[in-house]
NUBAPA-251769 format. One record per residue (C-alpha): x, z, y; residue in three letters; residue number from 1. Coordinates in Angstrom, 1 decimal, always signed. Each point is the difference from the previous one (the first is absolute). Example, Ala and Ser with C-alpha at 12.3 -4.5 7.8 and 13.67 -1.06 7.14 Angstrom:
<recs>
<rec u="+12.3" w="+7.8" v="-4.5" res="Ala" n="1"/>
<rec u="+1.4" w="-0.7" v="+3.4" res="Ser" n="2"/>
</recs>
This chain:
<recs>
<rec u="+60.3" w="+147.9" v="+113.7" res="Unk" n="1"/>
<rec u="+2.6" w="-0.7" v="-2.6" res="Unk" n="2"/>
<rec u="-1.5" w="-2.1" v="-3.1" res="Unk" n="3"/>
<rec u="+0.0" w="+1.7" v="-3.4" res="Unk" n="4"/>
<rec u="+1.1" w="-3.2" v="-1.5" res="Unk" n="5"/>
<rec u="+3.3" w="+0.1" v="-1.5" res="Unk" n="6"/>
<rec u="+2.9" w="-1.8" v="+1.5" res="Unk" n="7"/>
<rec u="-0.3" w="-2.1" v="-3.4" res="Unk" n="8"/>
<rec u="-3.8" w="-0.5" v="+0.0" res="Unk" n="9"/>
<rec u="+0.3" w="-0.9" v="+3.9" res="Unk" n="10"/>
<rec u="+2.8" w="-3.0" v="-1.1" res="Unk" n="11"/>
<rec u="-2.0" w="-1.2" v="-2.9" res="Unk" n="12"/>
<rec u="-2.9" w="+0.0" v="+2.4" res="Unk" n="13"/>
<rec u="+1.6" w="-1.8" v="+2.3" res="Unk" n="14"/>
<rec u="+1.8" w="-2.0" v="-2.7" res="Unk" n="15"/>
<rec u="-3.2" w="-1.3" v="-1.3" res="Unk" n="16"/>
<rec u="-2.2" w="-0.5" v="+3.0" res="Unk" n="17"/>
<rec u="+2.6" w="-2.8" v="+1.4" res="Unk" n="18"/>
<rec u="+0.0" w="-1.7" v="-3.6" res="Unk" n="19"/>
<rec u="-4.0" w="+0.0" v="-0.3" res="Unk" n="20"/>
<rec u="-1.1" w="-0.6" v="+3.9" res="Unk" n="21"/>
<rec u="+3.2" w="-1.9" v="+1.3" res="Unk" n="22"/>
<rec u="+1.0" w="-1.7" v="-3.5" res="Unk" n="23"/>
<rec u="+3.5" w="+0.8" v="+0.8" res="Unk" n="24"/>
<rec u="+2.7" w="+2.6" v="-0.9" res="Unk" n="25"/>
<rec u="+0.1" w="+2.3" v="+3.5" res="Unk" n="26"/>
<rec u="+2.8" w="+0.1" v="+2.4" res="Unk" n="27"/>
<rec u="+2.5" w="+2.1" v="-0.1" res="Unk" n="28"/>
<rec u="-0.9" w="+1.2" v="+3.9" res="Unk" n="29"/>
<rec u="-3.6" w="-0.1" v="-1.0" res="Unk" n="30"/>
<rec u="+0.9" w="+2.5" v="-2.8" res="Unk" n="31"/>
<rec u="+1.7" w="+2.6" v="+2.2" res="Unk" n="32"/>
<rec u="-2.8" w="-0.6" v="+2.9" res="Unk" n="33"/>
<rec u="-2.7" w="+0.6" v="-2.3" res="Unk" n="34"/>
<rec u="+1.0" w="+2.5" v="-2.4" res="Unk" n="35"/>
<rec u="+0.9" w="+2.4" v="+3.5" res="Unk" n="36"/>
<rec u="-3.5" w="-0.5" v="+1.5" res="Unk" n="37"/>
<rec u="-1.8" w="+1.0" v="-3.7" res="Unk" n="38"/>
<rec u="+2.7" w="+3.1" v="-0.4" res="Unk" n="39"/>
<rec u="-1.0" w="+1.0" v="+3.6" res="Unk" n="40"/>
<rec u="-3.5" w="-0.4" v="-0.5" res="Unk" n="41"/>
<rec u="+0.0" w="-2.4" v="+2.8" res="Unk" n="42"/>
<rec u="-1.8" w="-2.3" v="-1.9" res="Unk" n="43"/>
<rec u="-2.6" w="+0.4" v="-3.1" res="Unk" n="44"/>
<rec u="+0.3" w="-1.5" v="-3.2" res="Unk" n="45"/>
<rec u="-3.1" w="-2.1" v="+1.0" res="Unk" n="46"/>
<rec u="+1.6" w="-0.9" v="+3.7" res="Unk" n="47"/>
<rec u="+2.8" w="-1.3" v="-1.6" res="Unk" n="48"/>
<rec u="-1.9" w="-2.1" v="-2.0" res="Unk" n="49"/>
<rec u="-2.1" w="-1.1" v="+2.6" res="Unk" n="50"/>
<rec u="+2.4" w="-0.5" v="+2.1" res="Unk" n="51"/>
<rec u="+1.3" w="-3.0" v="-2.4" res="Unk" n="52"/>
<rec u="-3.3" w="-1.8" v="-0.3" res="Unk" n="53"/>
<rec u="-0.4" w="+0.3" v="+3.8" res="Unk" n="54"/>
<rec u="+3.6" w="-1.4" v="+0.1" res="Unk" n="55"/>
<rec u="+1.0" w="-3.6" v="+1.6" res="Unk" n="56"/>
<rec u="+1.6" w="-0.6" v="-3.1" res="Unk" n="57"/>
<rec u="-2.8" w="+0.7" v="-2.4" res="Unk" n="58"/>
<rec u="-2.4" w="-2.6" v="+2.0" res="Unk" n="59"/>
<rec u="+2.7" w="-2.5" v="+0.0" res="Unk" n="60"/>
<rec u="-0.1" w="+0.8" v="-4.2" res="Unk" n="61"/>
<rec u="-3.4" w="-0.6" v="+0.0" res="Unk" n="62"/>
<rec u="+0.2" w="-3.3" v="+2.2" res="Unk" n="63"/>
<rec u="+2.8" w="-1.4" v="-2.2" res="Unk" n="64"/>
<rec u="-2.5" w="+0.7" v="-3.5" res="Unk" n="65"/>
<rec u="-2.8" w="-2.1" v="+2.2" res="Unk" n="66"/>
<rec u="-1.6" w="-3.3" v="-0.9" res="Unk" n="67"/>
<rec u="+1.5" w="-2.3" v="+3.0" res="Unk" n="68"/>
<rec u="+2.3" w="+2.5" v="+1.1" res="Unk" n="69"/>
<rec u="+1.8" w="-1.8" v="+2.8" res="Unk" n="70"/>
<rec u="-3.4" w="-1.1" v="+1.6" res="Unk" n="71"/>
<rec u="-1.4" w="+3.4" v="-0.6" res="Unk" n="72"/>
<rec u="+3.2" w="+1.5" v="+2.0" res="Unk" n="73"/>
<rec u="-0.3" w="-3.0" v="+2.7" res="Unk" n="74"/>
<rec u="-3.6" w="+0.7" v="+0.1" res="Unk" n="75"/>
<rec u="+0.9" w="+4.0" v="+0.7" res="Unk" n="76"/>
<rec u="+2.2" w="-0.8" v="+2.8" res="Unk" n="77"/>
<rec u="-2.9" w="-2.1" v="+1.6" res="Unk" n="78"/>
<rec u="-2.2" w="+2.9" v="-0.4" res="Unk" n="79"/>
<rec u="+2.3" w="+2.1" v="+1.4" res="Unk" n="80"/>
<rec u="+0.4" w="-2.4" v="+3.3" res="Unk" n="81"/>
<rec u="-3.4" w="+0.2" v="+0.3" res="Unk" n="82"/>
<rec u="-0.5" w="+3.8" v="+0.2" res="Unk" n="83"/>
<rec u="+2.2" w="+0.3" v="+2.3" res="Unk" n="84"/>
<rec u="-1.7" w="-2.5" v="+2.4" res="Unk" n="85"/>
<rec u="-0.9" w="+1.5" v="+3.5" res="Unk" n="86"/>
<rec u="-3.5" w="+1.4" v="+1.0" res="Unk" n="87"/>
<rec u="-1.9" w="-3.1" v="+1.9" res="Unk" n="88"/>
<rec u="-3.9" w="-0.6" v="+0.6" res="Unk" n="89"/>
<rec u="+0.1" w="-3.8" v="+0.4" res="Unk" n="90"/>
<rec u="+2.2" w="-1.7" v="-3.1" res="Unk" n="91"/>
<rec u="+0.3" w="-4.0" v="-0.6" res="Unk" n="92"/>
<rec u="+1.8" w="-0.4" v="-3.6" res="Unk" n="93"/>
<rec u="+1.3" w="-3.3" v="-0.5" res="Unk" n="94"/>
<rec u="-1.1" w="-0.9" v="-3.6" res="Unk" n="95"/>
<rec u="-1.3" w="+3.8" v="-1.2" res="Unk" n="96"/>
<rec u="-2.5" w="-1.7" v="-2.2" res="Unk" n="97"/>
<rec u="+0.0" w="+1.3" v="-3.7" res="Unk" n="98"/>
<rec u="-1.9" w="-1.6" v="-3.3" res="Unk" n="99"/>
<rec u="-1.1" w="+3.5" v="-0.7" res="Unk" n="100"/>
<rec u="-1.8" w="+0.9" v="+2.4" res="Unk" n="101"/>
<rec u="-1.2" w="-0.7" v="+3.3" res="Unk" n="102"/>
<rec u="+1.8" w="+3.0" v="+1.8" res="Unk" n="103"/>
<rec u="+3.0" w="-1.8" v="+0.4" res="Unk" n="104"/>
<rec u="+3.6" w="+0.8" v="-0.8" res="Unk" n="105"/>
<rec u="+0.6" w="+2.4" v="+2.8" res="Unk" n="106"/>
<rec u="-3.0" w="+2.4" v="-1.0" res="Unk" n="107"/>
<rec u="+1.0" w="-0.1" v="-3.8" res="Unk" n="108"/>
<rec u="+3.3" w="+0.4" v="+0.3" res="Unk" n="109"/>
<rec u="-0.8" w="+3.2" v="+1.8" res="Unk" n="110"/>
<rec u="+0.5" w="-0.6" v="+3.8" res="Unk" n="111"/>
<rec u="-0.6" w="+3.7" v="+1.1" res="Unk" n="112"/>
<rec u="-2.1" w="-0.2" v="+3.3" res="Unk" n="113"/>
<rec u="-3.7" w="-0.6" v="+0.6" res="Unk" n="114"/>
<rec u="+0.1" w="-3.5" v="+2.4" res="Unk" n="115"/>
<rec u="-2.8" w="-1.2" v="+2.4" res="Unk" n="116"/>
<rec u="+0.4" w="-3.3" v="-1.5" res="Unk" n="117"/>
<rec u="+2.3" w="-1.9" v="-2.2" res="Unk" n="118"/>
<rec u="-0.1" w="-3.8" v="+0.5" res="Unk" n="119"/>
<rec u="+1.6" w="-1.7" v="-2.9" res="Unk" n="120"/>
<rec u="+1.4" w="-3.9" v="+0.3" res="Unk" n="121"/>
<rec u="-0.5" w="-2.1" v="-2.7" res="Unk" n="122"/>
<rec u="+0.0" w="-4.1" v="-0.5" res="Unk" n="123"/>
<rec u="-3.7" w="-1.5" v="-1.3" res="Unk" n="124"/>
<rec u="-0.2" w="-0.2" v="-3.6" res="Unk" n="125"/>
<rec u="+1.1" w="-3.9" v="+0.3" res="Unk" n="126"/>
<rec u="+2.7" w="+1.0" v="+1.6" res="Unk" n="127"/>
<rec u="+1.8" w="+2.7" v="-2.7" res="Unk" n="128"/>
<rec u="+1.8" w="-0.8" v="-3.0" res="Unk" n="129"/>
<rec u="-1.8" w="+0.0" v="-3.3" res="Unk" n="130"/>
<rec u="+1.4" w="+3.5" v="-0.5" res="Unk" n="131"/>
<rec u="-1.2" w="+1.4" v="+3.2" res="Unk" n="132"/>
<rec u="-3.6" w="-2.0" v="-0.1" res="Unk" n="133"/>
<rec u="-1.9" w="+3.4" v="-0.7" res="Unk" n="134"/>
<rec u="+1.6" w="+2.7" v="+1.9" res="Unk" n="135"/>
<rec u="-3.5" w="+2.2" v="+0.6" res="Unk" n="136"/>
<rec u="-2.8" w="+0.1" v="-1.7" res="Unk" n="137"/>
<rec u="-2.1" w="-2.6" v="+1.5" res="Unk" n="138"/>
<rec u="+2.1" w="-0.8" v="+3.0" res="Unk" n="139"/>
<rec u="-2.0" w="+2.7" v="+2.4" res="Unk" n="140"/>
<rec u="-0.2" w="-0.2" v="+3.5" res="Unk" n="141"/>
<rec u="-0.1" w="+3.9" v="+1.0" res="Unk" n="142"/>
<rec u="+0.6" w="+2.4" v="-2.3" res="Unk" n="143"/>
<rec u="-0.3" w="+4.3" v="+0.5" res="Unk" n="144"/>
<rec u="+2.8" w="+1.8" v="-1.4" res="Unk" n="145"/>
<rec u="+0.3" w="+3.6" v="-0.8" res="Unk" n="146"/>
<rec u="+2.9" w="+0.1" v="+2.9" res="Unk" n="147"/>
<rec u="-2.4" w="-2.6" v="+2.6" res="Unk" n="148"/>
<rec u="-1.5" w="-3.2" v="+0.6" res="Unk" n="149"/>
<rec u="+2.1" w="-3.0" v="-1.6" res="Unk" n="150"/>
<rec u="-0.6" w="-3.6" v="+1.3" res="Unk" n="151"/>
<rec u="+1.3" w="-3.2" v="-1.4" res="Unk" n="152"/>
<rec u="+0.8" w="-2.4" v="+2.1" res="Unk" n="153"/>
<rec u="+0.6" w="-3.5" v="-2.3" res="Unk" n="154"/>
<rec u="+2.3" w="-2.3" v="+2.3" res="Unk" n="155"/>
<rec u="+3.8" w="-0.7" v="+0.3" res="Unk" n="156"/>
<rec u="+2.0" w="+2.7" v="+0.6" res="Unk" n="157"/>
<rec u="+1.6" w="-1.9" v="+2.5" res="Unk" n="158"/>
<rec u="-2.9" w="-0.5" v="+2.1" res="Unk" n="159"/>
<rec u="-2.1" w="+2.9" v="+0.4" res="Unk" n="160"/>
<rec u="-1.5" w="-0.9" v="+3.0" res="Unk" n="161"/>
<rec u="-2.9" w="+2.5" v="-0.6" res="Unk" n="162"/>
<rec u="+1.5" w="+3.0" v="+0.2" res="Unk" n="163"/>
<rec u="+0.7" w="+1.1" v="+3.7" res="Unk" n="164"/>
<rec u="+2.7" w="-0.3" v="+2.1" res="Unk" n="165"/>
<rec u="+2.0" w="+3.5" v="-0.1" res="Unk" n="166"/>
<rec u="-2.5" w="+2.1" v="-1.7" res="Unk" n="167"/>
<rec u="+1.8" w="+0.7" v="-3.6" res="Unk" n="168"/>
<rec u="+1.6" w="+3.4" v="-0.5" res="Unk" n="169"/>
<rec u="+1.8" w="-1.3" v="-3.0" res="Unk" n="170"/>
<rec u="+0.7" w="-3.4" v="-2.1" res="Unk" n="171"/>
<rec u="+1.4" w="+0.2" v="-3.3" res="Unk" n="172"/>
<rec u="+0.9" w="-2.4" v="-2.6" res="Unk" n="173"/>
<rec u="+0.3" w="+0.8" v="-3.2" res="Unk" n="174"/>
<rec u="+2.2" w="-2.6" v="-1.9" res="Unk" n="175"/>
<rec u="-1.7" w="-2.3" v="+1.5" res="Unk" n="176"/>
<rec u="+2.8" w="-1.7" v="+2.8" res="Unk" n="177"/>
<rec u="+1.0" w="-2.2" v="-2.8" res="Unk" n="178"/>
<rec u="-3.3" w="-1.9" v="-1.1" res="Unk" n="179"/>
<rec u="+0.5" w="-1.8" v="+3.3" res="Unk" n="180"/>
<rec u="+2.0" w="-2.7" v="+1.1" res="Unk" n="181"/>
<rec u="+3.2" w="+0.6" v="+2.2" res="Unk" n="182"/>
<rec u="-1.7" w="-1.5" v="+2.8" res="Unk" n="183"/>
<rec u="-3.3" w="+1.4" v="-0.2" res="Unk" n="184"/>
<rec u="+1.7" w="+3.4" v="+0.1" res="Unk" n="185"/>
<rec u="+1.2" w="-0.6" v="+3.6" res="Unk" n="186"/>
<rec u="-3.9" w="-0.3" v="+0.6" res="Unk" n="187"/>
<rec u="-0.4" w="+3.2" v="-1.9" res="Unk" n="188"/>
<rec u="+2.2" w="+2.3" v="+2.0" res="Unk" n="189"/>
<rec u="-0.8" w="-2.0" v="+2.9" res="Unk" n="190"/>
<rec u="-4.0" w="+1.4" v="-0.7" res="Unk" n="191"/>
<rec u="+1.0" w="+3.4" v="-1.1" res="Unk" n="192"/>
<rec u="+1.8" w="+0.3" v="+3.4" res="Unk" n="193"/>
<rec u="-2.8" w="-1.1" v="+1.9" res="Unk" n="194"/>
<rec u="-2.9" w="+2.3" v="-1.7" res="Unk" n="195"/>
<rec u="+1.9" w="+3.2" v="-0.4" res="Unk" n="196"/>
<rec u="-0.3" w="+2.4" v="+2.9" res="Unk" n="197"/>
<rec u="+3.3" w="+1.0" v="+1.9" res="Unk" n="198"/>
<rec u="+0.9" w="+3.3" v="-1.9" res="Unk" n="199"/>
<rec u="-1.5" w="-1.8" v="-3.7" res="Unk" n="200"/>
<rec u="+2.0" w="-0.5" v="-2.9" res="Unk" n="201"/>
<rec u="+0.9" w="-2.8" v="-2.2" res="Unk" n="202"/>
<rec u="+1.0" w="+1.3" v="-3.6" res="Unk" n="203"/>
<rec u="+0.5" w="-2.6" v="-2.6" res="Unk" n="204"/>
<rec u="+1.8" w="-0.4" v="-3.5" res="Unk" n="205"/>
<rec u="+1.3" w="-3.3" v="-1.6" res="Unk" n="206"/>
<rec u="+2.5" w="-1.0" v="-2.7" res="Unk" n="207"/>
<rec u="+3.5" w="+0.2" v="+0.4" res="Unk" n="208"/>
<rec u="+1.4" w="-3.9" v="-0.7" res="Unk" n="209"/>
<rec u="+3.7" w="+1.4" v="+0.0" res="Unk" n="210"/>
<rec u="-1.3" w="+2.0" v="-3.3" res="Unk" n="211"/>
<rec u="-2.8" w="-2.9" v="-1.3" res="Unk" n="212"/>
<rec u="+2.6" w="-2.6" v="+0.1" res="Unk" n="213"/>
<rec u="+2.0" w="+1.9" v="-2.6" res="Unk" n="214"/>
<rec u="-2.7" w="+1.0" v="-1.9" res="Unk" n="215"/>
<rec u="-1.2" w="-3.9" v="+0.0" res="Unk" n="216"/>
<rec u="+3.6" w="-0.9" v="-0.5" res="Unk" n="217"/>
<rec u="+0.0" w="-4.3" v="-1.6" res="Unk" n="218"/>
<rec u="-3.3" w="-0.2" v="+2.0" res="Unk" n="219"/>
<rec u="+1.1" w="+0.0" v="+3.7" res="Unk" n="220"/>
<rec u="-3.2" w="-2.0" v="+1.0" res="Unk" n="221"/>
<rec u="-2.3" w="+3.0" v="-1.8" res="Unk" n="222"/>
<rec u="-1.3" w="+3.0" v="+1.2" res="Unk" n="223"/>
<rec u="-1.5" w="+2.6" v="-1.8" res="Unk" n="224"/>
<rec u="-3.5" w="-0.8" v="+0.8" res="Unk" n="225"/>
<rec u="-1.4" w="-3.3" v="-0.3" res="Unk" n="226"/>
<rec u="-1.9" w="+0.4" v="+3.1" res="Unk" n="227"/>
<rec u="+2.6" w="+1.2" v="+2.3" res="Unk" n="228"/>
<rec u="+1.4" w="-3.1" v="+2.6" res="Unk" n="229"/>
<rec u="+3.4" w="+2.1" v="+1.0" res="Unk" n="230"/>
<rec u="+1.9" w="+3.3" v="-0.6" res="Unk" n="231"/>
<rec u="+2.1" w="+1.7" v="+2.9" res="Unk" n="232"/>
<rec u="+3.4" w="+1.6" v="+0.5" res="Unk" n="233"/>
<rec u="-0.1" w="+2.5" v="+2.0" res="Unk" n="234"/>
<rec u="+2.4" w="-1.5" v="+2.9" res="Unk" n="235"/>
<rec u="-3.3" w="-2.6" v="-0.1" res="Unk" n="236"/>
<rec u="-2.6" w="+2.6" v="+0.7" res="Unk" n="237"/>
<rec u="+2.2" w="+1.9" v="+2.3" res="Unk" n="238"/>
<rec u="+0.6" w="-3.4" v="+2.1" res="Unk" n="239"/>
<rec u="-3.9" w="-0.8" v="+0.0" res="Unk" n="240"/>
<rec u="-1.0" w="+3.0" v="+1.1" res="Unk" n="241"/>
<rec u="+2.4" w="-0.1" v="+2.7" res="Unk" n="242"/>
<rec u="-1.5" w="-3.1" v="+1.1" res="Unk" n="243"/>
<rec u="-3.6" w="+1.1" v="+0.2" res="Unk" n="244"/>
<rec u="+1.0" w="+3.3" v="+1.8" res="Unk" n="245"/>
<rec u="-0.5" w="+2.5" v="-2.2" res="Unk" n="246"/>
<rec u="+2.2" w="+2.9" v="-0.1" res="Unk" n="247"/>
<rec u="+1.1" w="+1.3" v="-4.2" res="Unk" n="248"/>
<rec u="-0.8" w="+3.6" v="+0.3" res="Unk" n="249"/>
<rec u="+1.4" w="+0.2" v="-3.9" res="Unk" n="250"/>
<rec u="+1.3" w="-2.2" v="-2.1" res="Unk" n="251"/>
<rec u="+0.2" w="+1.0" v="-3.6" res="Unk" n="252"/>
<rec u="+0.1" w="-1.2" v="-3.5" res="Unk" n="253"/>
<rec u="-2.2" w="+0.7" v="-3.0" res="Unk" n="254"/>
<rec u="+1.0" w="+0.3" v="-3.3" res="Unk" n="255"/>
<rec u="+4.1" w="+0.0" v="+0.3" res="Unk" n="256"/>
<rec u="+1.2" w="-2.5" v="-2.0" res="Unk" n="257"/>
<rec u="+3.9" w="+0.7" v="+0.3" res="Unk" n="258"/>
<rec u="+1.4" w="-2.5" v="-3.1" res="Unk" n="259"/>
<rec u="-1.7" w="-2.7" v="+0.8" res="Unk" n="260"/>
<rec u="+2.4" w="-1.5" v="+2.8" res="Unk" n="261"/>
<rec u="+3.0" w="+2.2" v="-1.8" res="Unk" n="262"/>
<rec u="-0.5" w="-1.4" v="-3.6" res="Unk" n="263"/>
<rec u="-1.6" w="-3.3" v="+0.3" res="Unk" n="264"/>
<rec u="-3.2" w="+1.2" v="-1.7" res="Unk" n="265"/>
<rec u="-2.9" w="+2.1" v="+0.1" res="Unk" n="266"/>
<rec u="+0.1" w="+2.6" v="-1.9" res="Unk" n="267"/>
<rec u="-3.9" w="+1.0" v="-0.1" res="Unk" n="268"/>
<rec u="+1.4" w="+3.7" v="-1.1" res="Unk" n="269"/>
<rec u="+0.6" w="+0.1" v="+4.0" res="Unk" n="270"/>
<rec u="-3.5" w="-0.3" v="+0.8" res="Unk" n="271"/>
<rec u="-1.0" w="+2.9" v="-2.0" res="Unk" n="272"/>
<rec u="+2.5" w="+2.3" v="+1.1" res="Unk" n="273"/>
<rec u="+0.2" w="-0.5" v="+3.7" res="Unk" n="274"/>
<rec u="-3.4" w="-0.3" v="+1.4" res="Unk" n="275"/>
<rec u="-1.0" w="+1.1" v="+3.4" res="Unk" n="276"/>
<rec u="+1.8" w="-0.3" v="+3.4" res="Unk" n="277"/>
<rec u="+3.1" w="-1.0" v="+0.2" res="Unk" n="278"/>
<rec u="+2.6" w="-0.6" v="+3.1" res="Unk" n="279"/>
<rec u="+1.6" w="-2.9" v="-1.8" res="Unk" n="280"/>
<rec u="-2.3" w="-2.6" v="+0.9" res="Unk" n="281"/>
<rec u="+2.1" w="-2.9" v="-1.1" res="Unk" n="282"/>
<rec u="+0.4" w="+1.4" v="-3.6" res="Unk" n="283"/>
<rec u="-3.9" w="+0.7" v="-0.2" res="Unk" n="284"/>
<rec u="-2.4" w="-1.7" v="-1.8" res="Unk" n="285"/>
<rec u="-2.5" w="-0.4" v="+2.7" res="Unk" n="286"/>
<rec u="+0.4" w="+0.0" v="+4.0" res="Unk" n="287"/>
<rec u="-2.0" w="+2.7" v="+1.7" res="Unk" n="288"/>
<rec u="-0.4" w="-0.3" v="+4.1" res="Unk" n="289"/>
<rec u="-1.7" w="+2.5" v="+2.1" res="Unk" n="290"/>
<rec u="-0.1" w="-1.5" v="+3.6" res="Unk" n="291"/>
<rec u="-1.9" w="-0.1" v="+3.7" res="Unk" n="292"/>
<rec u="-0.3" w="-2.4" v="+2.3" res="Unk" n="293"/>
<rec u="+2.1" w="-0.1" v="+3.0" res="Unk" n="294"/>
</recs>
């Protein structure tokens, strides 16, 4: 049904609605797109306007306007990884421990699937850095969850000689590859490999060094966290995994980064504007694997 706004009133709506929601002047194709539907009656006066708030743009607005921004967007992209995670009923997470509460990382950052259990690796308290000493509230040994039953396990990472040989539907690792030394990881994938059932998967996250060296740039011995022994390129990774027979299923970046390696610097404007998935791996702020052993 045609609107029975005038063509004027439906421009000035339009007009206005990119200048208040989108703080910006609309484009010219945006124009002609949306003054059509609203003529039409294709869309409402209140679709079209909901319709902008709902809009990529508009959250990227509000991101932008946020305290922390660029670690608010990182922390999106991480969510969004998560989400996307495949069903399992037997989960180990390689340093999923959180200081707020005793769920873990996986279960508050809103893994969607009920679990049988969910075994989560993390050193002793002597162990951690200062920052990491209190990662749950008390350091608990089994915890229920509202998705299953959550275990800590508190040993190295590297040697989690508890858990049983090929009877883990899926490991992941959250940002936590790096907290370990370069040789200690060997021991790490080496262990994954051995508990993860044939069809199981091995999903993990972990800085991008080709975009932290940039962003560290006069500091080449630093890396962003104090705790963290060594940062990975992705040609690393990719030659690791080979070598502990796992097959990359996907390999993906998070939070495209694109000036970093074209300008010299990081512009933290990236960050905001391009998180998610992203093909370009190398250009990405962190290094996302999905993978199975062979």
């Amino acid at each position: 049904m045609p609107s029975k706004l005038t063509d004027a009133e439906i421009t000035e709506l339009v007009q206005e609605g990119y200048v208040t929601i989108l703080d910006r002047e609309v484009d010219p194709g945006g124009l002609k797109t949306q003054t059509e539907a609203l003529r039409s009656g294709q869309i409402t006066p209140g679709g079209f306007l909901r319709a902008l708030t709902a809009s990529a743009e508009y959250g990227n607005r509000k991101l932008i306007k946020a305290p922390n921004a660029p670690l608010e967007a990182l922390h999106h992209s991480r969510v969004q990884m998560v989400k996307s995670l495949p069903k399992a009923e037997v989960i180990v997470d390689l340093g999923g421990g959180s200081v707020q509460s005793a769920d873990g990382g996986l279960v508050l950052m809103g893994y969607p699937y009920p679990f049988r259990s969910l075994t989560i690796v993390e050193p002793p308290q002597a162990e951690r850095h200062e920052i990491y000493k209190h990662l749950a509230p008390g350091d608990p040994v089994q915890h229920m969850s509202r998705l299953g039953l959550i275990r800590y396990l508190y040993t190295s990472m590297a040697d989690m000689a508890p858990i049983p040989t090929g009877s883990v539907d899926m490991v992941f690792s959250g940002e936590s590859v790096e907290h370990v030394t370069r040789i200690d990881l060997e021991l790490v994938f080496a262990e994954v490999h051995r508990i993860l059932k044939p069809n199981g998967y091995f999903i993990f996250d972990t800085p991008n060094r080709a975009v932290t060296e940039i962003q560290l740039r006069g500091f080449a011995e630093r890396f962003i966290n104090p705790d963290h022994k060594y940062e990975y390129k992705h040609a690393e990774l990719v030659a690791m995994l080979e070598r502990h027979h796992f097959t990359i299923e996907e390999a993906k970046g998070l939070t495209w980064t694109p000036s970093a390696r074209q300008t010299g610097t990081l512009d933290l404007g990236d960050m905001i504007r391009h998180y998610g998935f992203f093909d370009d791996i190398e250009n990405s702020y962190l290094l996302y694997y999905r993978c199975r052993p062979k």
